[in-house]
C-alpha positions as CSV (number, residue, x, y, z in Angstrom):
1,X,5.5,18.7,2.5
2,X,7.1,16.7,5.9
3,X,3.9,15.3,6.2
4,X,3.9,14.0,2.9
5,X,7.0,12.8,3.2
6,X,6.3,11.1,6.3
7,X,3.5,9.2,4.5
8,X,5.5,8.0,1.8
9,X,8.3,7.1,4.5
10,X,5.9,5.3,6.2
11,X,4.2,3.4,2.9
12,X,8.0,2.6,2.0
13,X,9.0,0.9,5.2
14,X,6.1,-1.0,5.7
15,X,6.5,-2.2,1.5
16,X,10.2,-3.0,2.5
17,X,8.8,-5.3,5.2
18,X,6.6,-7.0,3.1
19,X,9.4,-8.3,0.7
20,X,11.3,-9.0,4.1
21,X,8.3,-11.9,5.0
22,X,8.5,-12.9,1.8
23,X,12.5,-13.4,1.7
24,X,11.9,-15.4,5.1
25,X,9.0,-17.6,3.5
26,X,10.9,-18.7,0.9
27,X,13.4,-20.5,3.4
28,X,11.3,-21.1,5.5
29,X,8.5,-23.0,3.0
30,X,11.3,-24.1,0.9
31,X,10.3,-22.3,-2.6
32,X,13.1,-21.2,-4.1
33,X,13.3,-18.3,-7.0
34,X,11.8,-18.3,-9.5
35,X,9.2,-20.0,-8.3
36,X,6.1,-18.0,-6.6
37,X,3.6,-21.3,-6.1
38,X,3.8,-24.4,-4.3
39,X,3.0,-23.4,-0.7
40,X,-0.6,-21.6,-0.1
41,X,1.5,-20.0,3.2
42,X,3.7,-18.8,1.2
43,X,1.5,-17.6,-1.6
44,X,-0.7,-15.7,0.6
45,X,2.8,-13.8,2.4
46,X,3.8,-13.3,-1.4
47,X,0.7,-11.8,-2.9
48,X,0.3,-8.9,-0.4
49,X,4.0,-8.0,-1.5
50,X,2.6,-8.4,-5.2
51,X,-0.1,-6.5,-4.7
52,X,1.4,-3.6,-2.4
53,X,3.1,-2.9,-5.2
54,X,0.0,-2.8,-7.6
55,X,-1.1,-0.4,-5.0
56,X,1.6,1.6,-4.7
57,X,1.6,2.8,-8.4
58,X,-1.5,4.4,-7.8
59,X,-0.5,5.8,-4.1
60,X,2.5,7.5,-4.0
61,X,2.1,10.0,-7.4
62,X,-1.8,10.4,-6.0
63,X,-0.4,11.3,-2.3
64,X,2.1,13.9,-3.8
65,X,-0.6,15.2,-6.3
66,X,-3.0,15.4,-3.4
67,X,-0.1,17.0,-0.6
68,X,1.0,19.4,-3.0
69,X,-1.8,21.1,-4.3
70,X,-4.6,20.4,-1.8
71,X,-3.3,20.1,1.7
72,X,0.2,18.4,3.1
73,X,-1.2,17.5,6.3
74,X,-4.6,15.7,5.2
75,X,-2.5,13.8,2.6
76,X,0.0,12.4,5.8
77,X,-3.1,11.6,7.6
78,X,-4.4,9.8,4.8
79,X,-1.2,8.1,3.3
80,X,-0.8,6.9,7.6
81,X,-4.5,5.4,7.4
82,X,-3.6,4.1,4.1
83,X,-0.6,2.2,5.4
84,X,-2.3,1.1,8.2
85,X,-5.0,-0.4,6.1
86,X,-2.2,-2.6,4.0
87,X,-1.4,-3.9,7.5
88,X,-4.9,-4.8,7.8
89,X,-5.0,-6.3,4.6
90,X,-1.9,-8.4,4.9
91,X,-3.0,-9.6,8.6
92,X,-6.1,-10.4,6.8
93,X,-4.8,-12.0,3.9
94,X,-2.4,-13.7,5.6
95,X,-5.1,-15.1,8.1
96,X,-7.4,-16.6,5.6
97,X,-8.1,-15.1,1.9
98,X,-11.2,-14.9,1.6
99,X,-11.1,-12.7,4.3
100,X,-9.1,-9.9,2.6
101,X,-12.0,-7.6,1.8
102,X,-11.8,-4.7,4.1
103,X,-8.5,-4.0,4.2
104,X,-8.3,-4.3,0.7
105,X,-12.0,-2.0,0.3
106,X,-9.8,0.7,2.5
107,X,-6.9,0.8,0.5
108,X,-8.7,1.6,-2.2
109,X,-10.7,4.1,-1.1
110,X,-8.0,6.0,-0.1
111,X,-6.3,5.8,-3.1
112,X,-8.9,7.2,-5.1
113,X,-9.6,10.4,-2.1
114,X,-6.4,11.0,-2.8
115,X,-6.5,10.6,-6.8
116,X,-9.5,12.6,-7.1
117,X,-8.6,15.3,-4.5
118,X,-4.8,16.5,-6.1
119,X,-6.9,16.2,-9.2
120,X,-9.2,18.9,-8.3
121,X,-6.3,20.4,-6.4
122,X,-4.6,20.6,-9.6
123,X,-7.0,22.0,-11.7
124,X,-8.3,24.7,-9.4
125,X,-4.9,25.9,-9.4
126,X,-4.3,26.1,-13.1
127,X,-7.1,28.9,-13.3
């Protein structure tokens, strides 16, 4: 599973520098916890944290499912295009909003190839 695991390594770091940007927005745009509004710099830096981790819930158990009972190697290949389509989506995001789409689109697509391909993995190799 190494290439698995280098997916999810990936996935992780690049999460763990999202909340990074947004530990630095908040000094640097002056909103303090709790607050998550105020500053539309800030709340676009903020919201691709937010929604990495929406993403994530539906990432990591479908990359496992998929590396373990379809194919390790695809499912590193995949969770590495999947990581760097957050990067697009947060240079997108953080660019203008509006402008989110394919980064976003990509995510999700690869979410689901990976969803519905440990699924079928799964179930082939129950019987």
């Amino acid at each position: 599973m190494r290439f698995t695991v280098l997916a999810t390594f990936a996935a992780l770091i690049t999460y763990v520098w999202f909340m990074v940007k947004v530990a630095r927005a908040r000094k640097q745009f002056g909103v303090e916890a709790p607050k998550v509004s105020g500053n539309a710099n800030f709340e676009r830096i903020f919201r691709v944290q937010q929604n990495t981790v929406e993403q994530l819930v539906l990432f990591l158990p479908s990359l496992w499912l998929f590396g373990y009972y379809t194919s390790d190697a695809l499912a590193g290949l995949l969770g590495l295009c999947w990581t760097a389509a957050r990067v697009l989506y947060a240079s997108e995001y953080y660019a203008d909003a509006r402008k989110r789409g394919p980064g976003a689109a990509l995510t999700t697509l690869i979410g689901i190839v990976l969803l519905v391909g440990g699924t079928i993995g799964a179930l082939l190799k129950m019987y």
